[in-house]
py3Dmol code that shows the C-alpha trace and the ligand (Angstrom):
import py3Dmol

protein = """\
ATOM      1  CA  UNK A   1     -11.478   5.342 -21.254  1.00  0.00           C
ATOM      2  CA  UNK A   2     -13.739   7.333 -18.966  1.00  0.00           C
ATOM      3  CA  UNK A   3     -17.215   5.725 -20.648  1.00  0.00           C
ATOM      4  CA  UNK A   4     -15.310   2.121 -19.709  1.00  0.00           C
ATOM      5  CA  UNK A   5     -14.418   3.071 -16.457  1.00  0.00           C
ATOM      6  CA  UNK A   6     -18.189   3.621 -16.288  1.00  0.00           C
ATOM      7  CA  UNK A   7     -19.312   0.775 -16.978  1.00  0.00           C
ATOM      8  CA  UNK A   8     -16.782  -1.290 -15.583  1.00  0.00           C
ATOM      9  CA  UNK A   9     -17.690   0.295 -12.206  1.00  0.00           C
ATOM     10  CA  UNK A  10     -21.833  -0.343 -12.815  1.00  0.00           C
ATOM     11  CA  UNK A  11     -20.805  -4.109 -13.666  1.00  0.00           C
ATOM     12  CA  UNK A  12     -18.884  -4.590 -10.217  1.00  0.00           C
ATOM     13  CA  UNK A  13     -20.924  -2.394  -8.205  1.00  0.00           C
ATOM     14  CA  UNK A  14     -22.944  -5.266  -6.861  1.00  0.00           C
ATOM     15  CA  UNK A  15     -19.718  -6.646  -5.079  1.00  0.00           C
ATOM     16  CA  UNK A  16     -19.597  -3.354  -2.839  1.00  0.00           C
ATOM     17  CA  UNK A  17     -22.695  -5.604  -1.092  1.00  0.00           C
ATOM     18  CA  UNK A  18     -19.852  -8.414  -0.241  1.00  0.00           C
ATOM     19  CA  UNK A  19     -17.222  -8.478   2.449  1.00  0.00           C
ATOM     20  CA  UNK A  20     -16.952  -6.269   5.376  1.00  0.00           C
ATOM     21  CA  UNK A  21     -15.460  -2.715   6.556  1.00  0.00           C
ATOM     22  CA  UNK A  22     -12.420  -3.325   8.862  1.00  0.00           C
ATOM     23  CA  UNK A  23     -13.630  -2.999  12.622  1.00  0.00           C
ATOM     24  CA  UNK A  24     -10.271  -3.697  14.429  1.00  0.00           C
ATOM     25  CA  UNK A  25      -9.772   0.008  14.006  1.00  0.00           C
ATOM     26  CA  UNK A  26     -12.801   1.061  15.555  1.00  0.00           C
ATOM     27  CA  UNK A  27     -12.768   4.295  13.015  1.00  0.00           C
ATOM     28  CA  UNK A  28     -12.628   2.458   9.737  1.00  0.00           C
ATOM     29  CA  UNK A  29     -15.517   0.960   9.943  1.00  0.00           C
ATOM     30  CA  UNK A  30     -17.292   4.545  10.011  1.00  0.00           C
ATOM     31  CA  UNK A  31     -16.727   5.057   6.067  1.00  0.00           C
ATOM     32  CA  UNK A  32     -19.558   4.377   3.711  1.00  0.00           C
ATOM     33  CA  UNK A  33     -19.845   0.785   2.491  1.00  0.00           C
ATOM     34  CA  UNK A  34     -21.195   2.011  -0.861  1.00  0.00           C
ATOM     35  CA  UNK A  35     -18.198   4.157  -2.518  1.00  0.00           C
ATOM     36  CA  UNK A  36     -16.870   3.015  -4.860  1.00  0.00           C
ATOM     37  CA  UNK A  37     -14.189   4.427  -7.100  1.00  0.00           C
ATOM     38  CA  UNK A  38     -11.799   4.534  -9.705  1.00  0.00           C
ATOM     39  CA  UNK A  39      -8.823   6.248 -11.512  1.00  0.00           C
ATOM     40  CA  UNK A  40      -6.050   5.893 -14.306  1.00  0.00           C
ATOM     41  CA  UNK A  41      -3.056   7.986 -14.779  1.00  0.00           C
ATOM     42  CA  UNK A  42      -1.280   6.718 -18.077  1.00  0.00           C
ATOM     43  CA  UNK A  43       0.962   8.983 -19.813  1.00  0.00           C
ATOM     44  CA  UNK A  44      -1.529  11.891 -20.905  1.00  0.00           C
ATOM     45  CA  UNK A  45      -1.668  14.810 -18.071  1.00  0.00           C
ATOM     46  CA  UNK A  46      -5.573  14.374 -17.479  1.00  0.00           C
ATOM     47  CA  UNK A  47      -6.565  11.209 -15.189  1.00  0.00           C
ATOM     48  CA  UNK A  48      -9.407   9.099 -16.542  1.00  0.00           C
ATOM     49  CA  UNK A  49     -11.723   8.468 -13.328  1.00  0.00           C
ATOM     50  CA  UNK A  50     -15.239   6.891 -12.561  1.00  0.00           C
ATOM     51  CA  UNK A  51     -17.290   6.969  -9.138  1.00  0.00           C
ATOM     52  CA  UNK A  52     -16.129   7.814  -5.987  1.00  0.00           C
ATOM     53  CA  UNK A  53     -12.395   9.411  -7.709  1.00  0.00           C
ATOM     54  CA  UNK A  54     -11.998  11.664  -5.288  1.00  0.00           C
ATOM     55  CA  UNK A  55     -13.469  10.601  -1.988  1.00  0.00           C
ATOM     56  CA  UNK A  56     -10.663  10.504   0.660  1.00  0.00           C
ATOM     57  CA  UNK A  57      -9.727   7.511   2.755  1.00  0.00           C
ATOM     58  CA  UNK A  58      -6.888   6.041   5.128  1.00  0.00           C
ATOM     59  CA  UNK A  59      -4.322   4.358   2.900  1.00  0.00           C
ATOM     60  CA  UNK A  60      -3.277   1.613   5.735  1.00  0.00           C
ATOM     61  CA  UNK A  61      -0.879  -0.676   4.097  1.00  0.00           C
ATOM     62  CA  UNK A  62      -0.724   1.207   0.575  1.00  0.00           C
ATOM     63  CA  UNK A  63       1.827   3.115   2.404  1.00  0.00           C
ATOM     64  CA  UNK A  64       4.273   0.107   2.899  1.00  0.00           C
ATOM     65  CA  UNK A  65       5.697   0.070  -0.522  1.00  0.00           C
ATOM     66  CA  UNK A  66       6.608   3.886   0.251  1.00  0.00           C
ATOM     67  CA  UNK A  67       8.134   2.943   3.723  1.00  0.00           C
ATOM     68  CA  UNK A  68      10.265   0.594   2.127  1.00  0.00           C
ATOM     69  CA  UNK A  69      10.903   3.282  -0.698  1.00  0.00           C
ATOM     70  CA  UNK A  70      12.706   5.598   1.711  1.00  0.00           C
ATOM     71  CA  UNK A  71      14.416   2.545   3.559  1.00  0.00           C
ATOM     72  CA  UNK A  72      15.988   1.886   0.257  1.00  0.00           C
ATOM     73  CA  UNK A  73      16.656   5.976  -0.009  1.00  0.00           C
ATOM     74  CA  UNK A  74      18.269   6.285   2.561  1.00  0.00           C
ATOM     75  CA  UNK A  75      19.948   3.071   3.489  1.00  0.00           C
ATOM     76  CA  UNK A  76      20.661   1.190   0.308  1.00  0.00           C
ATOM     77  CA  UNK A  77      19.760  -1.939  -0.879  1.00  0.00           C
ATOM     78  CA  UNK A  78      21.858  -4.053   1.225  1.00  0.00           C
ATOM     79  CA  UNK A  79      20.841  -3.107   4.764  1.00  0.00           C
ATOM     80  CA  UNK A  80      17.314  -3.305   3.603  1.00  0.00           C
ATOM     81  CA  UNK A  81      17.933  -6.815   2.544  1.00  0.00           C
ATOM     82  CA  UNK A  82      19.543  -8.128   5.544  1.00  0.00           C
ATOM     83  CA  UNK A  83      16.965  -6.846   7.989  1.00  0.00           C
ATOM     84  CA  UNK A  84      13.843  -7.823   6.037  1.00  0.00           C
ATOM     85  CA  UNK A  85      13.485 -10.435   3.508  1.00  0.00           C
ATOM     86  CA  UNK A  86      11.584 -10.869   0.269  1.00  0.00           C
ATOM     87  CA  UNK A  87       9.976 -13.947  -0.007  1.00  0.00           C
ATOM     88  CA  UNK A  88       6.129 -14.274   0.752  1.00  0.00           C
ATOM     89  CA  UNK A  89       4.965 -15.512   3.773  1.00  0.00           C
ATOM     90  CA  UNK A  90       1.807 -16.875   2.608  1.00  0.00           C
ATOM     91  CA  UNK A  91       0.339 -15.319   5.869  1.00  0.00           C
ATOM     92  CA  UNK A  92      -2.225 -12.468   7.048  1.00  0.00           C
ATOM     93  CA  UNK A  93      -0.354  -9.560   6.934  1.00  0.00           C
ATOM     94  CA  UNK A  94      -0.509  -9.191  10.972  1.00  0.00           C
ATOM     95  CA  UNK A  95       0.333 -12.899  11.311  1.00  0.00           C
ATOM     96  CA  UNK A  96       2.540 -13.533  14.589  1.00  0.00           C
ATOM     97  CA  UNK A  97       2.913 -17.127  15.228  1.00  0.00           C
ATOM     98  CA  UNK A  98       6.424 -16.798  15.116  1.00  0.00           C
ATOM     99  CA  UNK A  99       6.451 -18.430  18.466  1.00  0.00           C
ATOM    100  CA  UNK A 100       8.301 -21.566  17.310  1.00  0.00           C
ATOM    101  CA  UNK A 101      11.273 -19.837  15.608  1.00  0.00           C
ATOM    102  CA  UNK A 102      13.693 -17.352  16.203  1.00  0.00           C
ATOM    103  CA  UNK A 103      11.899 -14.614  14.111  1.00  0.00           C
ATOM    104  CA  UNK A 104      14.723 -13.797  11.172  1.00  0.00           C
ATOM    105  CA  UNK A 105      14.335 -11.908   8.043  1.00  0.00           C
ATOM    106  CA  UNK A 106      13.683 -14.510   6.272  1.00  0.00           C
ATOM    107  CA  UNK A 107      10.308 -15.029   7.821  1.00  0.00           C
ATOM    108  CA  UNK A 108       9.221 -11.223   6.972  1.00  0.00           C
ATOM    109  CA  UNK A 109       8.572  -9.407   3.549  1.00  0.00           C
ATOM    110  CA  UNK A 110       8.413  -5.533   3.571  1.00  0.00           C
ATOM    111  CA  UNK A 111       4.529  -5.549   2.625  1.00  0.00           C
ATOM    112  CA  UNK A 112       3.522  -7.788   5.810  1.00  0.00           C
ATOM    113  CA  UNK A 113       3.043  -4.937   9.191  1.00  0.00           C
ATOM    114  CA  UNK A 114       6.290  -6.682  11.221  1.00  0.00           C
ATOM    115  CA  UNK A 115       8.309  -6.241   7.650  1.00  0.00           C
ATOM    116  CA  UNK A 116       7.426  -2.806   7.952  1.00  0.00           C
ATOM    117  CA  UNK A 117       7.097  -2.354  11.448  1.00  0.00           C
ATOM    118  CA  UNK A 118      11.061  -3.200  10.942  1.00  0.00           C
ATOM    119  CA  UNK A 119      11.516  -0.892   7.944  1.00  0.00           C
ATOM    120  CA  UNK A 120      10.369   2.280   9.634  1.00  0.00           C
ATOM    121  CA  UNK A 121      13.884   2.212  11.437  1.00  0.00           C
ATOM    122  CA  UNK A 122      15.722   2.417   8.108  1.00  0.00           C
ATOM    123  CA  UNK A 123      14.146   5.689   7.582  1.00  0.00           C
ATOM    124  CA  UNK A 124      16.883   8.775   8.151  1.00  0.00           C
ATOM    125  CA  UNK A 125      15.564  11.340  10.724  1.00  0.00           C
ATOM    126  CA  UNK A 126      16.615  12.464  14.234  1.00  0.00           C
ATOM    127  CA  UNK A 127      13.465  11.799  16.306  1.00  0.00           C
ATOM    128  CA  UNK A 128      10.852   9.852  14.445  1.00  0.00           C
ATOM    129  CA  UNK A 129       8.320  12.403  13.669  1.00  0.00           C
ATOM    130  CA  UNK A 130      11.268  13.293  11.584  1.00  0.00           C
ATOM    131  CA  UNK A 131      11.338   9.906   9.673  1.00  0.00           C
ATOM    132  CA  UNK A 132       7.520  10.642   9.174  1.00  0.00           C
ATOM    133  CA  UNK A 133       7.605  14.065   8.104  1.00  0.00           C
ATOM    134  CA  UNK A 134      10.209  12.987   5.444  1.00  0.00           C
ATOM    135  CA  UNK A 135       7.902   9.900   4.584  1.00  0.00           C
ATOM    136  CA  UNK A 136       5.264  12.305   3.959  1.00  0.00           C
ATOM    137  CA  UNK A 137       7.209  14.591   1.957  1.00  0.00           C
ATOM    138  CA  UNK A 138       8.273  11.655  -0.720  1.00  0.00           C
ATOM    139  CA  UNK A 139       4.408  10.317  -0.913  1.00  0.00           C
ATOM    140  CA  UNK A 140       3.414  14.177  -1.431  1.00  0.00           C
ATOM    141  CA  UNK A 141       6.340  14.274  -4.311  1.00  0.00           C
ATOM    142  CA  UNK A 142       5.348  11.315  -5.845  1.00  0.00           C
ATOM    143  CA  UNK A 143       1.679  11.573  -5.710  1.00  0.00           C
ATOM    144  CA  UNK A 144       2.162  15.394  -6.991  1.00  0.00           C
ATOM    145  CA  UNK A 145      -0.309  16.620  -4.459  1.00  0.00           C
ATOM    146  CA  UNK A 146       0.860  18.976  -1.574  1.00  0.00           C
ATOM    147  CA  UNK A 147      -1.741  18.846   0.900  1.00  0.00           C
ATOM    148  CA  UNK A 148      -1.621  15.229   2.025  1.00  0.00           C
ATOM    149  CA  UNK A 149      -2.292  14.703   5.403  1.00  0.00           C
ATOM    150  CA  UNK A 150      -3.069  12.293   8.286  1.00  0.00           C
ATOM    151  CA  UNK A 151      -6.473  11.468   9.450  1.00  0.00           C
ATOM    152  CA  UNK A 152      -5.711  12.157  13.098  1.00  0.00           C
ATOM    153  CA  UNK A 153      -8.920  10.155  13.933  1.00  0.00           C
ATOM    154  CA  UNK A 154      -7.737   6.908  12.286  1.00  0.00           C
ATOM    155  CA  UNK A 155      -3.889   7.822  13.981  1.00  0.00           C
ATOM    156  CA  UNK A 156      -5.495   8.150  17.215  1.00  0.00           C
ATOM    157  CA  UNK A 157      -7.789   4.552  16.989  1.00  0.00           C
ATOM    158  CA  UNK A 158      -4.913   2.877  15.133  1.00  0.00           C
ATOM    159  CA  UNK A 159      -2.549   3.983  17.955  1.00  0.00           C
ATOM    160  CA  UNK A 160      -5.245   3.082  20.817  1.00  0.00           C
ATOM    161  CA  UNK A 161      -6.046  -0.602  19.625  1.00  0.00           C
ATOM    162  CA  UNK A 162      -3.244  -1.540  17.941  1.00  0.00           C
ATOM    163  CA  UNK A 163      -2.369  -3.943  20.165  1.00  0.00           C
ATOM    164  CA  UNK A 164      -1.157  -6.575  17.829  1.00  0.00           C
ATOM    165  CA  UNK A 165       0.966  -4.193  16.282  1.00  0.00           C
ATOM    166  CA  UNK A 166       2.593  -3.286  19.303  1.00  0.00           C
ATOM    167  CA  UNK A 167       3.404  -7.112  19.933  1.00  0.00           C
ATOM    168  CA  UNK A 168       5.610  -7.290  16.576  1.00  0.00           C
ATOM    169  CA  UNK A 169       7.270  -3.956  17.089  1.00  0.00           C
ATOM    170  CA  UNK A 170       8.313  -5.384  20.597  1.00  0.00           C
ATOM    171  CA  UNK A 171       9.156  -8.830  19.004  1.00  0.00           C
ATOM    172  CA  UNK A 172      11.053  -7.223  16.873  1.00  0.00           C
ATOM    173  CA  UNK A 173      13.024  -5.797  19.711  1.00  0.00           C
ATOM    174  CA  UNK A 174      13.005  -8.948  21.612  1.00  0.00           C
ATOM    175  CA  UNK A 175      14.687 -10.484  18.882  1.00  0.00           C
ATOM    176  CA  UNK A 176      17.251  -7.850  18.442  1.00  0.00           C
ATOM    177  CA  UNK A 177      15.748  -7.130  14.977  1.00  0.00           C
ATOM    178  CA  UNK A 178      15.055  -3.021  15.698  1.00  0.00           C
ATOM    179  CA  UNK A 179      17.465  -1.559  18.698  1.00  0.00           C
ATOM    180  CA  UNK A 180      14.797   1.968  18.520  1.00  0.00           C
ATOM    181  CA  UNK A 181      12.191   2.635  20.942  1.00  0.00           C
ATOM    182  CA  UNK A 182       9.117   0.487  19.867  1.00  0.00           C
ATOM    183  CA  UNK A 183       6.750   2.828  20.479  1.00  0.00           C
ATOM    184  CA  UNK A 184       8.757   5.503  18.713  1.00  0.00           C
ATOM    185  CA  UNK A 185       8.755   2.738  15.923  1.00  0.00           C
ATOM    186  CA  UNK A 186       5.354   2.376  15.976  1.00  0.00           C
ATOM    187  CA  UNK A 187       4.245   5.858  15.598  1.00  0.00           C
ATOM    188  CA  UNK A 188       6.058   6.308  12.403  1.00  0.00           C
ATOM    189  CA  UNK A 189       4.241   2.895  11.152  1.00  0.00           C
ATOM    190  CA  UNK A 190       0.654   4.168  12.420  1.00  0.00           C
ATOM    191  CA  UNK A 191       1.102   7.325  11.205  1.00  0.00           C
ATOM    192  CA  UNK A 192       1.850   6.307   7.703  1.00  0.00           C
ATOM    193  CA  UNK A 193      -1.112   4.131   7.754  1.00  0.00           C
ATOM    194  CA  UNK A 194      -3.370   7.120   8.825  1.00  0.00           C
ATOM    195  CA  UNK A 195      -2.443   8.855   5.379  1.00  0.00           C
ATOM    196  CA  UNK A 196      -5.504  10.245   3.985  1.00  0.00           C
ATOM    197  CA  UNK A 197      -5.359   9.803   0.236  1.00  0.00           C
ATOM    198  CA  UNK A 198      -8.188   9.247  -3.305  1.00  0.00           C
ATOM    199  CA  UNK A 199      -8.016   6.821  -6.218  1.00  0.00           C
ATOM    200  CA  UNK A 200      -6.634   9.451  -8.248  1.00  0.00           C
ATOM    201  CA  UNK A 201      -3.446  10.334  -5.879  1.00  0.00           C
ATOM    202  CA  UNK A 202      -2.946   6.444  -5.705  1.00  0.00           C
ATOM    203  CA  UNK A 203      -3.749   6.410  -9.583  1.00  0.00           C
ATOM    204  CA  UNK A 204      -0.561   8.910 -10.039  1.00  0.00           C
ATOM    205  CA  UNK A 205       1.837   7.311  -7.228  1.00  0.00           C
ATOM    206  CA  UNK A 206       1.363   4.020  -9.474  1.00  0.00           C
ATOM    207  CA  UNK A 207       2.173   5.722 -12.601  1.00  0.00           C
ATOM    208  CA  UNK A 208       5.591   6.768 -11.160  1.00  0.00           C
ATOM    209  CA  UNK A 209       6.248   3.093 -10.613  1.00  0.00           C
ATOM    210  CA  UNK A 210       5.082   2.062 -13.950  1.00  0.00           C
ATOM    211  CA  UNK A 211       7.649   4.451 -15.355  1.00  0.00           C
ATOM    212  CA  UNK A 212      10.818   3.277 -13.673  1.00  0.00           C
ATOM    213  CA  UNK A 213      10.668   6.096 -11.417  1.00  0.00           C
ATOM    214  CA  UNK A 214       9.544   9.035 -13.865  1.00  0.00           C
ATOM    215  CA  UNK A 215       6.465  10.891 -13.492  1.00  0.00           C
ATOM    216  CA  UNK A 216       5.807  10.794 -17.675  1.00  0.00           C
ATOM    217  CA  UNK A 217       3.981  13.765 -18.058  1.00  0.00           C
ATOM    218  CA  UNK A 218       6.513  16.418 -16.364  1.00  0.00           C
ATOM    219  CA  UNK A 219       9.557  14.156 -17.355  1.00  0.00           C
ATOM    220  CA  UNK A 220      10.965  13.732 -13.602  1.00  0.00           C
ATOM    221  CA  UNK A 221      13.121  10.843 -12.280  1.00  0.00           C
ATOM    222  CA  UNK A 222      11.428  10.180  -9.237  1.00  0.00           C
ATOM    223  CA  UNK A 223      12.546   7.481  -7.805  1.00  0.00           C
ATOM    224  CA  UNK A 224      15.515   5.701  -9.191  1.00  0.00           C
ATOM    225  CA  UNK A 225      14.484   3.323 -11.695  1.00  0.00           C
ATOM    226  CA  UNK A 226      16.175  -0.002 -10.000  1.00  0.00           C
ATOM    227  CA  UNK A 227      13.974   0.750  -6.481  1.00  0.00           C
ATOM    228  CA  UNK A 228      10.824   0.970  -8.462  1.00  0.00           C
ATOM    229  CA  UNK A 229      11.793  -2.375  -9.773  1.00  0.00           C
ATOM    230  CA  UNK A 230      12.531  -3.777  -6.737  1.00  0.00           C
ATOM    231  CA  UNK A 231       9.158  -2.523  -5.093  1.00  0.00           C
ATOM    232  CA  UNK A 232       7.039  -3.870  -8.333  1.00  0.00           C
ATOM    233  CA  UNK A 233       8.976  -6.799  -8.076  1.00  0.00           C
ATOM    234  CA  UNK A 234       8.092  -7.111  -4.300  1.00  0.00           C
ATOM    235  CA  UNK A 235       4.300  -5.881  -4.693  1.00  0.00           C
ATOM    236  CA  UNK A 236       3.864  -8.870  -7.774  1.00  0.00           C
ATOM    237  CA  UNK A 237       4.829 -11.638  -4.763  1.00  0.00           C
ATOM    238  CA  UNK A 238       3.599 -10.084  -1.482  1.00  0.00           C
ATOM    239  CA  UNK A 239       1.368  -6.955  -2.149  1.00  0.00           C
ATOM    240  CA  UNK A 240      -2.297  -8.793  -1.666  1.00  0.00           C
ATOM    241  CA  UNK A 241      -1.553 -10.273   1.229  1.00  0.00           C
ATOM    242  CA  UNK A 242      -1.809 -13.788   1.054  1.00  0.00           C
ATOM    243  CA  UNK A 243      -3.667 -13.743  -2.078  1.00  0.00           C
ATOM    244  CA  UNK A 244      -1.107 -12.447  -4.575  1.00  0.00           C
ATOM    245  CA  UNK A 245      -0.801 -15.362  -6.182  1.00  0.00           C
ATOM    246  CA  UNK A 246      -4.348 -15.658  -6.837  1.00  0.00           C
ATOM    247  CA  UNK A 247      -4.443 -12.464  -7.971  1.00  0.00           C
ATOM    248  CA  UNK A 248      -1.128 -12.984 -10.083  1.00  0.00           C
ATOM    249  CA  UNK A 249      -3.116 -15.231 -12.146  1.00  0.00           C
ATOM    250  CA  UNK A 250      -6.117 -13.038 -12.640  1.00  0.00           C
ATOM    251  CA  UNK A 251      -4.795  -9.591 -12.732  1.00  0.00           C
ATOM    252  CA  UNK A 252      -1.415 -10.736 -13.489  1.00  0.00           C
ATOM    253  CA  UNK A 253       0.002  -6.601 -12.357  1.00  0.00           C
ATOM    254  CA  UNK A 254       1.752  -5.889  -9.294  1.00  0.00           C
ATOM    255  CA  UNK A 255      -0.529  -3.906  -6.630  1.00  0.00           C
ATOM    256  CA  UNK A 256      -0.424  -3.428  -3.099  1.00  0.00           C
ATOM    257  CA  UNK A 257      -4.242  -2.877  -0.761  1.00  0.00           C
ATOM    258  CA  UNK A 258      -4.779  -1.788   2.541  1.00  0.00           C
ATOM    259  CA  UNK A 259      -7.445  -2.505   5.029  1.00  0.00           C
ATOM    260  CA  UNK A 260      -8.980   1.631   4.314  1.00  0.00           C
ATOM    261  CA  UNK A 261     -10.176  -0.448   1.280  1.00  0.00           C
ATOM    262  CA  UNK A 262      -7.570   1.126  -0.837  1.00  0.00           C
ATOM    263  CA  UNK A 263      -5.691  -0.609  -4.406  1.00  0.00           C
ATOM    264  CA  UNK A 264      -2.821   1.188  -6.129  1.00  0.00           C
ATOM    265  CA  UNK A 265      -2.330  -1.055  -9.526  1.00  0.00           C
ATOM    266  CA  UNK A 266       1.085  -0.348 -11.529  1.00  0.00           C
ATOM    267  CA  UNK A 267       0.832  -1.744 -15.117  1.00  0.00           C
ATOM    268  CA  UNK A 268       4.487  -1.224 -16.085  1.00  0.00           C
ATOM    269  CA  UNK A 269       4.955   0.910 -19.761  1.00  0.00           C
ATOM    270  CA  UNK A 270       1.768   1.520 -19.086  1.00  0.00           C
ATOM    271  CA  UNK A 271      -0.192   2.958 -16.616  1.00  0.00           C
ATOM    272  CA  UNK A 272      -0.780   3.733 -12.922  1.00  0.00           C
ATOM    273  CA  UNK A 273      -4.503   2.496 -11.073  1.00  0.00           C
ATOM    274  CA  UNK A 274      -5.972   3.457  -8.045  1.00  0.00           C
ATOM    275  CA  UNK A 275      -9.366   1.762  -6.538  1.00  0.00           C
ATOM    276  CA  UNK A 276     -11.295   2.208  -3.531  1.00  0.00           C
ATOM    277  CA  UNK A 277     -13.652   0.331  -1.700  1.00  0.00           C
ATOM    278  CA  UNK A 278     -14.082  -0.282   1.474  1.00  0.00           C
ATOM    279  CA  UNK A 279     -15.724  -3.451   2.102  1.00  0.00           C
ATOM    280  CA  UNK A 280     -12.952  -6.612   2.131  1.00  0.00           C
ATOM    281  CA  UNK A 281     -12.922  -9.901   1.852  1.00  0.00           C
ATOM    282  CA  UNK A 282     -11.262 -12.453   4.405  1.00  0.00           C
ATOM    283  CA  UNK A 283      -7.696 -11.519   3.626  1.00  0.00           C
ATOM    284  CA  UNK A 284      -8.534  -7.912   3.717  1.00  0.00           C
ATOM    285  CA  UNK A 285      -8.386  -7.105   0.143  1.00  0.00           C
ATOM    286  CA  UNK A 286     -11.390  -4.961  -1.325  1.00  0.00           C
ATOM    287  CA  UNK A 287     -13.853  -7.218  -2.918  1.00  0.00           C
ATOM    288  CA  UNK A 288     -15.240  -4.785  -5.738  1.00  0.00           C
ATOM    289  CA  UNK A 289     -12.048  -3.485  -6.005  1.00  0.00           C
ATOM    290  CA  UNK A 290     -10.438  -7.005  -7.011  1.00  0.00           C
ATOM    291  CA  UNK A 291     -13.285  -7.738  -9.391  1.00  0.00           C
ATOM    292  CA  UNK A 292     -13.096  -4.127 -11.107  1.00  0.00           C
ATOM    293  CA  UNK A 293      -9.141  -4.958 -11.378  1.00  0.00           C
ATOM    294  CA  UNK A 294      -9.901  -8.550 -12.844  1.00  0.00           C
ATOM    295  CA  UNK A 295     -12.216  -7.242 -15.452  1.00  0.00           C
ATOM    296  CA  UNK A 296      -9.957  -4.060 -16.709  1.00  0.00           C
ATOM    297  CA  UNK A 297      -7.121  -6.452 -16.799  1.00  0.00           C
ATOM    298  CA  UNK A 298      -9.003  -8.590 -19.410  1.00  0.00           C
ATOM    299  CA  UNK A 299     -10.086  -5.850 -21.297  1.00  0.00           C
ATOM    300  CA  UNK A 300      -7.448  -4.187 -21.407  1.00  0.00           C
ATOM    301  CA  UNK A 301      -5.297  -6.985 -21.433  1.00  0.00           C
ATOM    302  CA  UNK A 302      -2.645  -5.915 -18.412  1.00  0.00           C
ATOM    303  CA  UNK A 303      -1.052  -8.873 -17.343  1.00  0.00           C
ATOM    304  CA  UNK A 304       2.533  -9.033 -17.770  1.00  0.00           C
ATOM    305  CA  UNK A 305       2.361 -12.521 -17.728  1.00  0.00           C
TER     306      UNK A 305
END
"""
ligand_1 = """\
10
LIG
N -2.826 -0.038 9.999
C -3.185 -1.359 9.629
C -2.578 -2.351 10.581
O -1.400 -2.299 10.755
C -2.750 -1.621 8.220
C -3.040 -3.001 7.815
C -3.326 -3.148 6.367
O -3.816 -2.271 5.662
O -3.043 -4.243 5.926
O -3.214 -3.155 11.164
"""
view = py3Dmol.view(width=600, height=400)
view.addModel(protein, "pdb")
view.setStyle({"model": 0}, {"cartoon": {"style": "trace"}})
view.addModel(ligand_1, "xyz")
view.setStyle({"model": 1}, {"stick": {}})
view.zoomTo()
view.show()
């Protein structure tokens, strides 16, 4: 596996050369263009990792499927599905031209920032650095590794300039969507974002998902098998922004990116993949990272289609 990884990551290391670093938070686009990395947790203890395994970076909207996680923890299924929807919006993930409708829950998906934006206020905690905390306590359990952390440079730029974030948290509110503070809200959402994470700690938080919930080598139930569903489910539809269905048809796995330049990968029975990047293509999905995924899923054969 490791000699493939290899190679796979000389054959798409050209692509690294494509796409840009995300400058809308001014701190992202101080990472190095060139790393490029790659790791697989399948059942065995020992990952399986090429290139830049281990470099740290933000995970930006890898930690959605976790935010929605705990909103299902904590609130059950049903008040997650009647304050944000499932279906995919076919939008950029920031999208706000809701401008023409009353914004409902059918217009959001938990993997798009006002989804959530929304979701943060499902999470159980008296102020919301408690909600956080606890966020970062289930993304430390899953991943396995204790000393994850926030990149308080990315928290602070994301939290300066976020200024279209700030508009859906308070449209939100307008709409009588989220009755919390916004900006209390909003913390919780940047913070998450500001995770600093590798390939290999997204490599193992995808292998939870690809085993119902359990962590396979230490025999764990994680996460309750029918909310690992219901994220892989939701990450298959709505995970690459609006191009999961291209990538549905040439990956064919459900995966969720974020802007950092970050892929987790879940194969389910499988195995768990994490892939960084940085440099994205229009939709802000890593462009080296898609094309690594694309040719491990052939070779491999990974699509559960
Ligand atoms: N923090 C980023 C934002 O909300 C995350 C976006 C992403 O990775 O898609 O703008």
């Amino acid at each position: 596996m490791k000699r493939l990884l290899e190679n796979l990551l000389n054959d798409c290391r050209h692509y690294t050369a494509d796409g840009r670093l995300a400058s809308y938070i001014p701190e992202l686009s101080k990472v190095d263009r060139n790393d490029f990395g790659i790791s697989v947790a399948n059942g065995a203890k020992e990952l399986s990792f090429a290139g830049d395994h281990d470099k740290k970076f933000t995970m930006q909207s890898v930690a959605k499927p976790f935010i929605l996680l705990l909103a299902l923890m904590d609130s059950g299924e049903e008040r997650v599905h009647d304050l944000v929807g499932v279906e995919s919006t076919g939008k950029p993930f920031d999208a706000f031209n809701y401008s023409d409708l009353a914004l409902k829950r059918d217009h959001i998906n938990p993997m798009i920032n006002t989804g959530a934006i929304a979701l943060c206020t499902l999470i159980k905690g008296e102020t919301y650095k408690d909600r956080f905390d606890r966020l970062l306590d289930l993304m430390k359990k899953v991943s396995g590794n204790e000393s994850l952390e926030v990149d308080e440079a990315v928290f602070r730029s994301e939290t300066e300039t976020g200024n279209k974030n700030r508009a859906l948290a308070y449209m939100l509110k307008a709409y009588g969507m989220i009755e919390d503070d916004a900006e209390e809200v909003l913390y919780c959402y940047f913070r998450a974002c500001s995770i600093r994470m590798t390939a290999d700690d997204l490599a193992k938080m995808a292998r939870v998902l690809a085993f119902r919930g359990k962590d396979p080598v230490s025999g764990e139930q994680i996460i309750r098998p029918e909310y690992a569903r219901y994220i892989n489910a939701v990450l298959m539809t709505c995970g690459m922004y609006d191009g999961s269905g291209e990538f549905a048809v040439k990956v064919g796995i459900p995966a969720k990116s974020g802007v950092g330049g970050g892929i987790m990968a879940v194969v389910p029975g499988r195995m768990g993949i994490g892939l960084y990047s940085p440099a994205l293509d229009s939709k802000g999905n890593s462009i080296a990272g898609i094309k690594a995924l694309e040719k491990l899923s052939r070779e491999l054969d990974l699509s559960i289609y």
